[in-house]
C-alpha positions as a Markdown table, in Angstrom:
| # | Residue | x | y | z |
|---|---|---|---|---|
| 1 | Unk | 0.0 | 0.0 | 0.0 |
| 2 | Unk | 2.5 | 2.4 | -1.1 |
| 3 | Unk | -0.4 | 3.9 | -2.5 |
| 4 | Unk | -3.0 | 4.6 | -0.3 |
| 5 | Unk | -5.4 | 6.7 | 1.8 |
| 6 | Unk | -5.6 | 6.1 | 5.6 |
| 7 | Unk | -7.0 | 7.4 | 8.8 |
| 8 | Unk | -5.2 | 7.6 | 12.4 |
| 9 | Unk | -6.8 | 7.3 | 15.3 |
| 10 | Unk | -5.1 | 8.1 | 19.2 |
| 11 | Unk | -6.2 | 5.3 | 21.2 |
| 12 | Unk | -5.6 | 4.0 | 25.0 |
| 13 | Unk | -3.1 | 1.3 | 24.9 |
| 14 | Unk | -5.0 | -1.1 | 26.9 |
| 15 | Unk | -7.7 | -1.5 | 24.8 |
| 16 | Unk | -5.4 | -3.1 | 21.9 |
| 17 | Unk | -6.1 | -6.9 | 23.0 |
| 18 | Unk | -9.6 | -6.3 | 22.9 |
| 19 | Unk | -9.4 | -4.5 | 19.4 |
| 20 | Unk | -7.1 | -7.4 | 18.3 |
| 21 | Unk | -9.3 | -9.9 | 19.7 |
| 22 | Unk | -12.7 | -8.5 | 18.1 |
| 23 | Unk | -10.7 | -8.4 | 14.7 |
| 24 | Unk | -9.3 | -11.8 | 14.4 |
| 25 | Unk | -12.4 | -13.1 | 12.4 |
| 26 | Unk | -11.7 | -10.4 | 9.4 |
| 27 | Unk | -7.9 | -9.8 | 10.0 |
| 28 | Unk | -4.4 | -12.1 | 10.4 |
| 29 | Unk | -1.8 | -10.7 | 12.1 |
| 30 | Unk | 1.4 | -10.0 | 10.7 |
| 31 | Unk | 4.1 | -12.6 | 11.8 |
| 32 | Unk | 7.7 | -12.0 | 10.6 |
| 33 | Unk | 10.1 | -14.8 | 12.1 |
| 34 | Unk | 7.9 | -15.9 | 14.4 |
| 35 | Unk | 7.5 | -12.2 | 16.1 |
| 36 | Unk | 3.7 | -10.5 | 15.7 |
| 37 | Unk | 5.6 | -6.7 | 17.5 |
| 38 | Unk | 8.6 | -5.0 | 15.6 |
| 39 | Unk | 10.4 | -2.1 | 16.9 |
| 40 | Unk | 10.6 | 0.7 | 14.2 |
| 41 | Unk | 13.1 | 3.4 | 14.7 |
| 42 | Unk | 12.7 | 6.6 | 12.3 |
| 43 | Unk | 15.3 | 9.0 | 11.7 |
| 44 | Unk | 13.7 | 12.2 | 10.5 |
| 45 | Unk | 14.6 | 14.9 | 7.8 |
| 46 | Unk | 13.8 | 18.6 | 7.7 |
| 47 | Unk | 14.6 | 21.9 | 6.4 |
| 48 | Unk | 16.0 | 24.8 | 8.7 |
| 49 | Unk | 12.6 | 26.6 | 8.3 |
| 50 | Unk | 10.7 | 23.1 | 9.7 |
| 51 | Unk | 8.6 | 23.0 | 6.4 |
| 52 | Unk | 7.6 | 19.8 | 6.8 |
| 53 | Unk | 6.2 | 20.3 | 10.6 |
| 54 | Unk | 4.6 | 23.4 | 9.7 |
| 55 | Unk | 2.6 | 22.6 | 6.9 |
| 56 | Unk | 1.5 | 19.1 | 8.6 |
| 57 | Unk | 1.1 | 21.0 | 11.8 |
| 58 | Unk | -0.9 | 23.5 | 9.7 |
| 59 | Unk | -2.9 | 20.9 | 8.2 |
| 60 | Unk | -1.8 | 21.7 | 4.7 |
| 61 | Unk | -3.5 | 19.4 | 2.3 |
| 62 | Unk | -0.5 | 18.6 | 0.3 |
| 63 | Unk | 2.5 | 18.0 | 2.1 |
| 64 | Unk | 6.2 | 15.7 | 2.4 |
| 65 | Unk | 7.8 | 14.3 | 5.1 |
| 66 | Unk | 11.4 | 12.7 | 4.8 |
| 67 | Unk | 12.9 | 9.8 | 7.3 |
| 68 | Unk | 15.5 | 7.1 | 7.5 |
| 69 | Unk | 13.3 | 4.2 | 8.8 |
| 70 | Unk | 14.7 | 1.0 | 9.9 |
| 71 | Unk | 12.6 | -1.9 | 10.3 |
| 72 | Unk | 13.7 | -4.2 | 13.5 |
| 73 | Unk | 12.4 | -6.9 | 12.1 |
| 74 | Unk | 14.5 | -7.6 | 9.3 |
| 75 | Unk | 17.6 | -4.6 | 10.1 |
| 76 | Unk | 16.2 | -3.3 | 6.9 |
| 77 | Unk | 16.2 | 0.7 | 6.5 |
| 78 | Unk | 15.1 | 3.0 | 3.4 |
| 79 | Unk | 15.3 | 6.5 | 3.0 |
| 80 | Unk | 11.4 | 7.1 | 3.0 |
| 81 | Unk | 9.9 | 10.3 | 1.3 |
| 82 | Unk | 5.7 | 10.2 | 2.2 |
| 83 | Unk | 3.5 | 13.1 | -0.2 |
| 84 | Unk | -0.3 | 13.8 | 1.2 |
| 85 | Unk | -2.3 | 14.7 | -1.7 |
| 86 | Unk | -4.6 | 17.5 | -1.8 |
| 87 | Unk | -7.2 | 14.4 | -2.3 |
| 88 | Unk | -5.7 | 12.7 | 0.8 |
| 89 | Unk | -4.1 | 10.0 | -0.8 |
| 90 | Unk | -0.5 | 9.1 | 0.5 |
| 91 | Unk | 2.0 | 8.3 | -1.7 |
| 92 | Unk | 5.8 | 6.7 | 0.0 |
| 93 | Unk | 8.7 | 6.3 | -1.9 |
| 94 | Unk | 11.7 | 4.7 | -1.0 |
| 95 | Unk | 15.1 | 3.6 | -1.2 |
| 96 | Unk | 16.8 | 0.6 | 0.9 |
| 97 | Unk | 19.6 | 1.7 | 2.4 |
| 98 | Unk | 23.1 | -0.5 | 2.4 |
| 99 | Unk | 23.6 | -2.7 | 5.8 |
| 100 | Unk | 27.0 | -1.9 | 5.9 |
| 101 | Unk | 26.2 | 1.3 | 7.6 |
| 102 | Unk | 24.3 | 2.5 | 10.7 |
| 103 | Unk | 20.9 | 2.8 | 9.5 |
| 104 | Unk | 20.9 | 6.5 | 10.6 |
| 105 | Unk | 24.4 | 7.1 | 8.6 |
| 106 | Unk | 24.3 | 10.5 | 7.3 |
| 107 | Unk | 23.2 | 10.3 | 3.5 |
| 108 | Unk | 25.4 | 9.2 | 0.8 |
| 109 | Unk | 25.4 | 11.0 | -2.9 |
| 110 | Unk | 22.7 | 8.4 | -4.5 |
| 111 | Unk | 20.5 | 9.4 | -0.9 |
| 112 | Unk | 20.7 | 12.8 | -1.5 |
| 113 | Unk | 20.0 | 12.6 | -5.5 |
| 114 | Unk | 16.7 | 10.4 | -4.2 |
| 115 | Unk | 16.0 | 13.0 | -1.5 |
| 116 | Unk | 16.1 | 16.0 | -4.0 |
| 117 | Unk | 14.2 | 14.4 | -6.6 |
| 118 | Unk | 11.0 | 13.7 | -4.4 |
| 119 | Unk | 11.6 | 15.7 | -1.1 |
| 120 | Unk | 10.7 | 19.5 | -2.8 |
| 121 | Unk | 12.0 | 21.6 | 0.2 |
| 122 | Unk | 14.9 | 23.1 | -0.2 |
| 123 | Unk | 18.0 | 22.4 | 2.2 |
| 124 | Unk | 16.3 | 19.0 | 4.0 |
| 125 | Unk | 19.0 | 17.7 | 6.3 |
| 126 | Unk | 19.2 | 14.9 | 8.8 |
| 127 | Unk | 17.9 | 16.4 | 11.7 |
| 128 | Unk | 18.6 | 15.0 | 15.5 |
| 129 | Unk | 14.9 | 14.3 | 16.2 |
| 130 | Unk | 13.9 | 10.4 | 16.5 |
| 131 | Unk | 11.0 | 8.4 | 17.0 |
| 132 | Unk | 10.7 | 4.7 | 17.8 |
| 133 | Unk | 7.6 | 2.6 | 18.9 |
| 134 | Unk | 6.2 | -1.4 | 18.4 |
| 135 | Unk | 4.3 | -2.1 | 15.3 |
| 136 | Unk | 1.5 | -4.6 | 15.4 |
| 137 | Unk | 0.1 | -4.8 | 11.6 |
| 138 | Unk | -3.6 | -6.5 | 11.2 |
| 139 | Unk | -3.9 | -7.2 | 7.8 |
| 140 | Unk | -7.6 | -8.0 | 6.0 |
| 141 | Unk | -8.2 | -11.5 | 5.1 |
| 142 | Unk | -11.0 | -9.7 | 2.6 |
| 143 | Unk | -9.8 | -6.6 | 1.1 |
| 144 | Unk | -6.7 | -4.9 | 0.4 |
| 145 | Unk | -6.5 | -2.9 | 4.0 |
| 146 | Unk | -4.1 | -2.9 | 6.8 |
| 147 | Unk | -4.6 | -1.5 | 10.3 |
| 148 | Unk | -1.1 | -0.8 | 12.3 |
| 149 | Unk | -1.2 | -0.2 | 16.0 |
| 150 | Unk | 1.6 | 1.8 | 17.1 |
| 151 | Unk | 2.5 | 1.4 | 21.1 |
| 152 | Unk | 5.5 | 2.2 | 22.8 |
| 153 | Unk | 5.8 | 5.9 | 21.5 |
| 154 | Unk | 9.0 | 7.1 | 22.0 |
| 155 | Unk | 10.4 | 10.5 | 20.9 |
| 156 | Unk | 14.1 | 11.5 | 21.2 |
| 157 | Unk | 16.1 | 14.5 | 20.1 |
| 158 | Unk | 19.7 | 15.7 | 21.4 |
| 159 | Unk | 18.1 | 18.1 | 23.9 |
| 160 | Unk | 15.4 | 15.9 | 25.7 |
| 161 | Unk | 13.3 | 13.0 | 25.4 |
| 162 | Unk | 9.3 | 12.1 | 25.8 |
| 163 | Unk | 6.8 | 9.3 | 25.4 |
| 164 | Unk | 3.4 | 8.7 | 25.1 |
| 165 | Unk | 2.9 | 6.8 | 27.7 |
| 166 | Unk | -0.3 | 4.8 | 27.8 |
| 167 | Unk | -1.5 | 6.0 | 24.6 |
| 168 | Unk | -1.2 | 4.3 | 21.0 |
| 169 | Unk | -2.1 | 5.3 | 17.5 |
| 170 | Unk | -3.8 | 2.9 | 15.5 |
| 171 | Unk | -3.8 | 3.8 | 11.6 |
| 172 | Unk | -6.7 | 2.2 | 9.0 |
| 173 | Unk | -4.8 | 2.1 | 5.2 |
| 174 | Unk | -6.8 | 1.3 | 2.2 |
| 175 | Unk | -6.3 | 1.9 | -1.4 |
| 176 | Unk | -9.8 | 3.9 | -1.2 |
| 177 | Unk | -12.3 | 4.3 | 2.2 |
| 178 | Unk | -14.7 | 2.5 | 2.6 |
């Protein structure tokens, strides 16, 4: 679904076994070596003038946002560029990163030629801020839908750190609503 629209929802962590449990008729759960939670870690990139936050803060209809993502399931990481439509539709592109690097190296020249041709804000740089949290994926037994339930929130920058503690944010993505 690298094509997609979604919906998020903020949601109490301890209702996720329930949600899990009333959705195991329409849904399988997402099992990669024998784990159903994977720890994502996100790197994320911005411009000095914080484009990015500001127009998603702003609620700008069309909007990027640029990350180093690594997958803990796999030690897999991309350089991830996501675009919002002004119709709401999300598009990701992305480009694996080599293993024989940290998987928040600074970018190398094929990175940055990736970066510039689908991040459009000028001067994007690796910024300091991080975000990690546990993935549980549901995906639809009858349709091509996937709901993620992000726990664990964790948010990290060189100046302080945060969480949201007992909170989760459980996203719906479909290739169209319904």
């Amino acid at each position: 679904l690298m094509n997609r629209l979604d919906e998020k929802f903020l949601i109490l962590s301890e209702w996720i076994p329930s949600l899990v449990s009333h959705c195991s008729e329409h849904y399988e759960i997402l099992e990669v070596k024998g784990e159903r939670i994977t720890k994502y870690e996100n790197q994320f990139l911005e411009t000095p003038a914080l484009d990015s936050f500001e127009n998603h803060t702003r609620g700008r209809k069309d909007r990027f946002k640029a990350r180093i993502r690594r997958y803990g399931s796999n030690g897999i990481s991309f350089l991830e560029v996501k675009h919002k439509t002004v119709h709401g539709r999300t598009l990701k592109d992305r480009l694996l990163r080599s293993k024989n690097r940290d998987w928040n190296a600074p970018l190398n020249e094929s990175e940055w030629d990736f970066l510039h041709a689908h991040y459009p804000y000028k001067k994007g740089e690796l910024t300091s801020m991080q975000c990690s949290f546990d993935r549980c994926t549901l995906v639809s037994t009858k349709r091509q839908e996937r709901v993620t339930i992000d726990s664990n929130i964790r948010f990290q920058s060189d100046q302080e750190s945060s969480s949201l503690q007992g909170l989760a944010i459980l996203e719906v993505k479909q290739v169209k609503i319904d």
